[in-house]
Every structure is written in C-alpha cells, then in structure tokens.
N, C-alpha and C positions, 0 to 999 in steps of 0.2 A: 090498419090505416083507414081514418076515415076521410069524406068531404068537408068541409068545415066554411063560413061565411068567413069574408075579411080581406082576399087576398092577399096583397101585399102587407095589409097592418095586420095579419093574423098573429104575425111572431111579436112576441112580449118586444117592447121598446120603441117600434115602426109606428110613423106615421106619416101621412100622405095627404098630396090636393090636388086639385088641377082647375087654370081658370084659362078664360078666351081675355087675351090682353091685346092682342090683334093684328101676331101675324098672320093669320089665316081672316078674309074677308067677311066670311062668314062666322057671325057674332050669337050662332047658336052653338059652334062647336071650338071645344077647348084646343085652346092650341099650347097650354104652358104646363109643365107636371115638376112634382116636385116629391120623392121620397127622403124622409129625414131617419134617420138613426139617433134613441135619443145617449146612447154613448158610443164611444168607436168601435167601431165593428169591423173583424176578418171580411176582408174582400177579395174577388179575383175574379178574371171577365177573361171570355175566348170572342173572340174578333175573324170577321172575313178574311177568306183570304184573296178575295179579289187586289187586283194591282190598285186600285182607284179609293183610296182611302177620306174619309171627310175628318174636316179639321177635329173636330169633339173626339175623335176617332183618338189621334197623334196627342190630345191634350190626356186623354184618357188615361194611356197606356204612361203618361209620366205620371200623372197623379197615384198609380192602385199599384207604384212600382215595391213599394211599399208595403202594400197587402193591407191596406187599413184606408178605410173612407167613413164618413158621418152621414152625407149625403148625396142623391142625384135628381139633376135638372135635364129636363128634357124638353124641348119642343119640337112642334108638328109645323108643317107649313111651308118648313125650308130647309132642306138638308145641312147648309153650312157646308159644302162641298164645292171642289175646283174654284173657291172665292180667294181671290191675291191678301186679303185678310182675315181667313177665316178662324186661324187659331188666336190671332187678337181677340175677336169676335166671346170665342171659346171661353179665353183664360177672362174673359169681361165678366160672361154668364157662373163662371166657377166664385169671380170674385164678389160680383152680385149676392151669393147665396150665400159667400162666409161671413159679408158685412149685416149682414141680415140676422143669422142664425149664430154671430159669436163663435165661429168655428175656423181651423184653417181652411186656404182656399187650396190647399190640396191635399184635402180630404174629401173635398167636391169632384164628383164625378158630371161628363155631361155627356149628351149626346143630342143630338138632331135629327128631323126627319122630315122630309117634302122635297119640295123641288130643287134639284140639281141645275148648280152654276149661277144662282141667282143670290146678289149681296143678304149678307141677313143683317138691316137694323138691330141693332143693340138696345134703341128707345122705349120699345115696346115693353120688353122681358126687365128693364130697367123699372120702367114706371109702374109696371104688373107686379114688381116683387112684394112690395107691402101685403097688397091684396093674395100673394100665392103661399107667403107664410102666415098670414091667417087663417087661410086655407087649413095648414093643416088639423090633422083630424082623423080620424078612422074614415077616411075617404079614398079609399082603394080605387073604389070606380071610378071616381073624377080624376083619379090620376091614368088608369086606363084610357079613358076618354081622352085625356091630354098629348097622349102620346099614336093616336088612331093616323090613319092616311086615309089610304082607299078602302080601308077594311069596312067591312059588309057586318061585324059587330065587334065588338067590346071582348075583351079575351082576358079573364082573369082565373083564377084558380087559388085555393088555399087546404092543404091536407094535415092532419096533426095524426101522431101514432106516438108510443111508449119505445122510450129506450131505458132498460136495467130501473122501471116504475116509475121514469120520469117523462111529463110529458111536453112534446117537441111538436114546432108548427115549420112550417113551408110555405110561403106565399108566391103570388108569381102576380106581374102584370105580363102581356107579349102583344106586339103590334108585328103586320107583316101579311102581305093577302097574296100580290101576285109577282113581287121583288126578291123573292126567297133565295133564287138560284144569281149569281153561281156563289154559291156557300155563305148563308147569310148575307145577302149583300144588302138591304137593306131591311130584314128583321130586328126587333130590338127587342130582349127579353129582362126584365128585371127580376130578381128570386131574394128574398129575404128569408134570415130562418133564426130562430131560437137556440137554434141545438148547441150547445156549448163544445 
C-alpha cells in the first residue's frame, strides 16, 4: 500500500469542490463542499450515537437506506441541528444538488457542520450551487476546506494498493478537532473507493 495524491478524487470516477457562498462571515474560508460520484455508487455511513442528532443526520440515514448515493453536500458554519426546520432545510440542500447534477435527490447525501441551534438559510447554498458544480474537479482539498470548523488544518488522505493485479484507491476527506467525544458527535469523515 502506498500514499498517493487526490484524496477523495483519487478513486477513478470522484470528483469534488468546495466554495465560500456565505454561510460562514469569513469570505476567505469555504463553507460549501460538494463530492459527486460520476455513476452510482455502494454506499454506507456509521453515525453518533449521541441522543442529539442534526437534521442532515435523519435525512441521511433515509436517503443511503438503500445503499446507493451519487452524491454528498456538506456545509460548515452551521450544524443544521435543534432547528424547528431543519430537515426541510436538508431535503432543500439534497434537492438543490439533484437539480443541478440530473440525479435523484435521494441519492444525495448531506450533512452540516458549525454552530448548534442557529436557523441555516437555504439562500446562500441555493445561489452557491451554480458556482459549487462548476467546482467540480480533482479538487479534494477545496472540498476539505469546505467542510473545516475549528480545525487547526485540512485532513485529507488518499492510499492505492493491488488486489488479485488490480489496482484499488481509498480516499478520505475528515473534519473534527475538539467535538470528537461522545462518539463522533460532531466529526464528519467522507471515504471514497474504486475497489469493485
């Protein structure tokens, strides 16, 4: 197994972006992320087991019921949690990306991440979408980037190795510094992979 450049677009078909559309104030750092799959892909996701779940969360877990997604949208800035609409909110940003990309909207995965109990505008990641599917790209890091909080840096990763002469990649973005405990509660890790 080696280290290999790419992160998340290292595995054949993946690609990725990340832009600042403006829920976070600060217009130097990304707050929108977007990983696409360019046919459908096996999916499956382990989730906190904290009691306090966020909306993207409950949207999540119906969309991948299925084991197959295309895509995932994530933003920073705002968790999307304890909000009286926040799976509206959700199933908006799911629908946003299937009108965009020509895919079902659930196939779209999403999540959130920032601050807790605060509405999340839908205007922003709405008017951002143009610009976050052009985005994509062999753009691992901007999609890292898009998905950051408090973390102190950018956490990517990509490894390929042989199985039976063929060769298989692994990518990873991960966001998550000092919210780890209790059991993922607000880490988010994405993993893409080739391996058939």
């Amino acid at each position: 197994m080696k280290i290999i450049e790419g992160g998340v677009c290292a595995a054949k078909g993946f690609s990725a972006g990340g832009i600042h559309c403006g829920i976070r104030k600060n217009k130097e750092k990304k707050d929108l992320s977007l990983i696409y799959s360019a046919v459908e892909a096996n999916a499956a996701s382990v989730y906190t087991t904290n009691l306090v779940k966020g909306a993207p969360l409950i949207v999540t877990k119906k969309h991948i019921s299925d084991g197959k997604a295309r895509a995932v949208i994530c933003n920073s800035g705002n968790a999307n949690t304890c909000n009286a609409n926040g799976i509206d909110i959700a199933n908006e940003m799911c629908r946003l990306v299937a009108d965009s990309m020509n895919i079902d909207e659930n196939d779209v995965i999403v999540a959130s991440t920032g601050v807790i109990g605060q509405p999340l505008d839908i205007k922003p990641i709405a008017d951002g979408m143009p610009e976050l599917v052009k985005a994509l790209g062999n753009n691992s890091e901007a999609a890292a980037e898009g998905i950051m909080t408090t973390d102190t840096k950018l956490k990517q990763i990509a490894v390929s190795f042989e199985i039976d002469g063929v060769e298989c990649k692994i990518g990873g973005i991960a966001k998550g510094s000092g919210m780890i405990h209790p059991n993922m509660a607000t880490m988010l890790v994405f993993i893409t992979t080739d391996c058939a």
